[in-house]
N, C-alpha and C positions, 0 to 999 in steps of 0.2 A: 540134983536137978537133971532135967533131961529137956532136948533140943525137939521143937516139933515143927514140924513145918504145917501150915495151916491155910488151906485154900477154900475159894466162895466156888459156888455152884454155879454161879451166872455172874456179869458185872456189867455195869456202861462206865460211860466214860465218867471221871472224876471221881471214881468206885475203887478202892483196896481190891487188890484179886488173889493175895498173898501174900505171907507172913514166915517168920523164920523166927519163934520165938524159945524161950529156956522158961521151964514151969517146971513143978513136982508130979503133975500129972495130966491126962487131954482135957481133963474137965476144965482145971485151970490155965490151961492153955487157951481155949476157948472163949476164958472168962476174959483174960488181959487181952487180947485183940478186940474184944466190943468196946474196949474204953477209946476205939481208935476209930471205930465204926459207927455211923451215922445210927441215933435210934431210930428211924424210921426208914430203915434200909429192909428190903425183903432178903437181902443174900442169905443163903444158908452155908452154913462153914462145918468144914471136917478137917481133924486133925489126925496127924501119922507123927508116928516118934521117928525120930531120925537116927542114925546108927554112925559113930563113928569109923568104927570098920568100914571097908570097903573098899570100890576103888575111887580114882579120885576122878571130881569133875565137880560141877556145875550144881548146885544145891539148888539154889532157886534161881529162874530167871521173868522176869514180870515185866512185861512188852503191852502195853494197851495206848496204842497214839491213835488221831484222830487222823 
């Protein structure tokens, strides 16, 4: 399994804008955050594998207040 972090292209408010999930691959990465996402949301989503290496800090941070 591998860790991918997973973000929308646009969002409003009471919208996902961000995901940190563990799949086999981006496809199915993609697939398990729409089970989370509204079907009739227009977001478009892209996912990046994530590496454990590195240095250390801040993976995801997801700030959307009114």
């Amino acid at each position: 399994m591998k860790f991918y972090r997973v973000v929308a292209d646009d969002y409003e408010y009471d919208e996902f804008n961000a995901f940190v999930v563990r799949a086999e691959d981006e496809v199915r990465a993609l697939e398990i955050i729409k089970t989370h996402v509204s079907p009739y949301s227009k977001q478009k989503w892209e996912a990046h594998q994530l590496s454990v290496d590195g240095d250390e800090g801040v993976i995801v941070a997801s700030f959307n207040a009114g």
